[in-house]
C-alpha positions as CSV (number, residue, x, y, z in Angstrom):
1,X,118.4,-40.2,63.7
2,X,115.7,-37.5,64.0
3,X,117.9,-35.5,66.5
4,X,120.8,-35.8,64.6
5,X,119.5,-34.6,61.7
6,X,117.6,-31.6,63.2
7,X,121.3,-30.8,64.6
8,X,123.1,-31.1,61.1
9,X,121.7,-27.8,60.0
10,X,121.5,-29.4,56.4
11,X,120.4,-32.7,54.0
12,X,121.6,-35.8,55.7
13,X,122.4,-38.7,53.7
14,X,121.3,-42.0,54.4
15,X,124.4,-43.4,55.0
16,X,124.9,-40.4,57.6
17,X,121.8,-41.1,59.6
18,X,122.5,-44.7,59.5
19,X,126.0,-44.1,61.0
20,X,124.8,-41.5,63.5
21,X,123.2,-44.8,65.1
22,X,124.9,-47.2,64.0
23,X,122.7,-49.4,62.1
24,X,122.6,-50.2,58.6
25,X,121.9,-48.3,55.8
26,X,119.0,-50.4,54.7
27,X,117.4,-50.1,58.3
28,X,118.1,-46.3,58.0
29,X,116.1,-45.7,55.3
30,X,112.8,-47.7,55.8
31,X,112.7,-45.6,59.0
32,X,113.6,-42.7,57.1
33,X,110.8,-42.9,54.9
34,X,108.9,-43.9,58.0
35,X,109.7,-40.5,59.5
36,X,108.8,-38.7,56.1
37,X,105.5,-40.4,55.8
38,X,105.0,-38.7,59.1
39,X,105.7,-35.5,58.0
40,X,108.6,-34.7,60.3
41,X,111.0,-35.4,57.6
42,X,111.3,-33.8,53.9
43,X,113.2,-35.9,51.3
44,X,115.6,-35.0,48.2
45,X,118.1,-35.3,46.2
46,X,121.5,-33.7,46.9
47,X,123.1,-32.1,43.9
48,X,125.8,-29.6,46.1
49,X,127.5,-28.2,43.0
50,X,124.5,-27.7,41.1
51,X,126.1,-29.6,38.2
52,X,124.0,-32.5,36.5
53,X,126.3,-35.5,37.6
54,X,125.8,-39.2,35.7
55,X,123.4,-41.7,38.2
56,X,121.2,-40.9,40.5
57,X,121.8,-38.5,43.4
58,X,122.0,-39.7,46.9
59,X,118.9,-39.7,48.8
60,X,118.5,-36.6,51.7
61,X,116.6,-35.5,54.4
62,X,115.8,-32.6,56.5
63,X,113.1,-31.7,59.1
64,X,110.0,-30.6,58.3
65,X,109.1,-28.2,60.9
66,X,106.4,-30.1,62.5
67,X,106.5,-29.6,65.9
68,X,106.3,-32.7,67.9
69,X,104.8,-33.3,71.6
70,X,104.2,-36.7,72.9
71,X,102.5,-36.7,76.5
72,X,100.7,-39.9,78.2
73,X,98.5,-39.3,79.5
74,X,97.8,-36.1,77.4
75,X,98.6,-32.4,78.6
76,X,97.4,-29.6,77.4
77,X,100.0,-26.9,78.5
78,X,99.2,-24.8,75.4
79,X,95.7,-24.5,75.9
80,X,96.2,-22.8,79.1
81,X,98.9,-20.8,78.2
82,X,96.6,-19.1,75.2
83,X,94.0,-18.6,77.5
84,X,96.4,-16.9,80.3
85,X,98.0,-14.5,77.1
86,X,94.1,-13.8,76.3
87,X,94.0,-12.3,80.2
88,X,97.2,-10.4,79.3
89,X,95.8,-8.6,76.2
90,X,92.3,-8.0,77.5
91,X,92.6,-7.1,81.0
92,X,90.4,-4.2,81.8
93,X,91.9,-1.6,84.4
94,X,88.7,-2.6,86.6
95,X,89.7,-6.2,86.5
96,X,92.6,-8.1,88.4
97,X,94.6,-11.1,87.0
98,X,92.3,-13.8,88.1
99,X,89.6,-12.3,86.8
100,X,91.0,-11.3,83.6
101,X,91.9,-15.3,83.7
102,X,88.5,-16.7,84.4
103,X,86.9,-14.5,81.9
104,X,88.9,-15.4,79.4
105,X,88.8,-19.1,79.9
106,X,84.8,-18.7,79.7
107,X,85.1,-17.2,76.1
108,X,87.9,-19.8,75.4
109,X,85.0,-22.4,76.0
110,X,82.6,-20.3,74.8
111,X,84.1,-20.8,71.1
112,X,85.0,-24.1,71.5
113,X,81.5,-25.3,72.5
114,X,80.1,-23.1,70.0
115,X,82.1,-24.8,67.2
116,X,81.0,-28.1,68.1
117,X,77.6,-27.5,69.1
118,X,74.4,-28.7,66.5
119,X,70.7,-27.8,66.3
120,X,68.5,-30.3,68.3
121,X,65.1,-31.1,68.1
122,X,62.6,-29.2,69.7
123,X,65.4,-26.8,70.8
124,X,66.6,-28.6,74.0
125,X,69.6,-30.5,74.6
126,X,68.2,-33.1,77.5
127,X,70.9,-33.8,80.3
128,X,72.2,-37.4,78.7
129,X,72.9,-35.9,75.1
130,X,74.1,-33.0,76.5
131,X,77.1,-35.3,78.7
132,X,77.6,-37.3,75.6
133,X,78.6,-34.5,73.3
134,X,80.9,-32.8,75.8
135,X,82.5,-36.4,76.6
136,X,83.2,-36.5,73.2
137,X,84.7,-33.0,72.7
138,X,86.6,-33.5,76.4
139,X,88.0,-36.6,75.0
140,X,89.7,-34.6,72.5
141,X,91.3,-32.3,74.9
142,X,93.0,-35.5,77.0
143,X,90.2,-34.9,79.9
144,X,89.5,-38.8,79.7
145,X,85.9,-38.6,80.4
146,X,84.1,-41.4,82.3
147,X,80.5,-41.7,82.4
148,X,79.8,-42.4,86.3
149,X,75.6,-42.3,85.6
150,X,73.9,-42.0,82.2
151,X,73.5,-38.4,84.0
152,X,76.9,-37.8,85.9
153,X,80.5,-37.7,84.2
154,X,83.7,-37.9,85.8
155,X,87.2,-36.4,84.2
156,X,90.0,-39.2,85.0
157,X,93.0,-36.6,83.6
158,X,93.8,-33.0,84.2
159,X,95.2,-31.5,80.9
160,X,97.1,-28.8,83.2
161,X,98.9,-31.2,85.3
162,X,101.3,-30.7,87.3
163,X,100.8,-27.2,86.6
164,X,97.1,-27.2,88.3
165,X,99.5,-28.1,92.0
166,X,101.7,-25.1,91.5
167,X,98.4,-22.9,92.1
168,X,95.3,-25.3,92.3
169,X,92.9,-22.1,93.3
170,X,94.1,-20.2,89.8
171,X,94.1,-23.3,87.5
172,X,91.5,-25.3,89.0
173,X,89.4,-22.0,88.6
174,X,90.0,-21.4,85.2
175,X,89.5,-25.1,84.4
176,X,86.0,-24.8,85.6
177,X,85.2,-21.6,84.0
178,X,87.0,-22.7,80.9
179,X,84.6,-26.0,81.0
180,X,81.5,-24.4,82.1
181,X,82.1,-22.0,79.0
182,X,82.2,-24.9,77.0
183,X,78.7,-26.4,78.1
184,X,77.5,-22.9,77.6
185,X,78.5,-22.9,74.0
186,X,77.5,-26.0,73.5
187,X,73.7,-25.5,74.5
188,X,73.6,-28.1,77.3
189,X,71.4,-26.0,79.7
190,X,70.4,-28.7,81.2
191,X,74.2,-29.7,82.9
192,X,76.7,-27.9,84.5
193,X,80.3,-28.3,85.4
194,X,81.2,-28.3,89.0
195,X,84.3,-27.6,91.2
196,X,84.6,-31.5,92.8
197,X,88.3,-32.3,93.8
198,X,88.6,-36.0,94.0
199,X,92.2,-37.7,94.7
200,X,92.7,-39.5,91.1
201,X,90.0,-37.0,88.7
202,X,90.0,-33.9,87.2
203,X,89.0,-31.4,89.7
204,X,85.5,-31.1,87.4
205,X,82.8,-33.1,87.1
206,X,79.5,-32.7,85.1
207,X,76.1,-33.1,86.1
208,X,72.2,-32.1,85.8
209,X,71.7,-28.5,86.5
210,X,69.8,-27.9,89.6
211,X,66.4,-26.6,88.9
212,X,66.1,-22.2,89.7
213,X,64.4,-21.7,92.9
């Protein structure tokens, strides 16, 4: 009913959505009202010749404009699409693509950490908080985080998929830079994010820092 709505071009009656299907009318509308509650749908009343008419109008409905994406497990095609545009518009003429790419995913999760991040006591983030707030802001992002060791985390999704195996060196790298931008903003000097290709994960995984020499 959705789709044939979107392509009538105008209010749909009920009883037209219902026969679009082929169900009945009744059944139409509770999904109808359904779909509004969602917010993909607006409802009205049709009143075509703009003349007061005795009785109620007939129920219509319309598409909202939400857009709509359902992914399992979850992509996140968008994400690196803004942050290859962001290389477009700030490539320096010293810089090549890839590096206008990597850069750019770095501030990407630069921001995002930043966002999220909150002021801890005594001014360190140790290396088990530090995994638990970015498994909690990876979640988000359809990463699927799995905690292998109260100190290690694993990424069980790539968001870029199957994108990443068109060009795993260019995706895979700006995954990492975009993640190790992230536990930059975030504080969390005490982990990094590091390149680990495993059949089944992420190509990332997160870890304790190792200590300067």
């Amino acid at each position: 009913m959705y789709a044939f709505i979107r392509a009538a071009n105008r209010p749909v009656t009920r009883d037209e959505a219902a026969a679009s299907v082929g169900i009945s009318r009744k059944l139409a509308a509770f999904h109808l009202d359904k779909l509004v509650a969602a917010g993909l749908l607006r409802a009205g009343y049709a009143n075509p010749s703009g003349v007061r008419r005795v009785g109620r109008a007939p129920k219509v409905y319309e598409p909202s404009g939400m857009d709509v994406q359902v992914s399992v497990p979850q992509r996140e095609h968008g994400l690196l699409a803004g942050i290859l545009l962001d290389a477009v518009r700030t490539q320096s003429a010293g810089e090549s693509g890839e590096q206008a790419a990597l850069r750019a995913a770095a501030e990407r999760g630069r921001t995002l950490g930043e966002a999220e991040s909150r002021p801890v006591r005594g001014g360190r983030l140790g290396a088990e908080r530090a995994l638990t707030r970015a498994a909690d802001v990876l979640a988000r992002h359809g990463f699927e985080p799995e905690r292998e060791s109260p100190a290690r985390l694993r990424l069980r999704n790539c968001p870029f998929h199957p994108l990443a195996a068109d060009d795993p060196d260019l995706v895979c790298g700006v995954n990492h830079a975009f993640l190790s931008g992230m536990v930059d903003g975030l504080g969390a000097s005490s982990v990094q994010a590091t390149l680990a290709p495993h059949d089944g994960y992420c190509c990332v995984e997160f870890g304790p820092r190792a200590p300067a020499p």
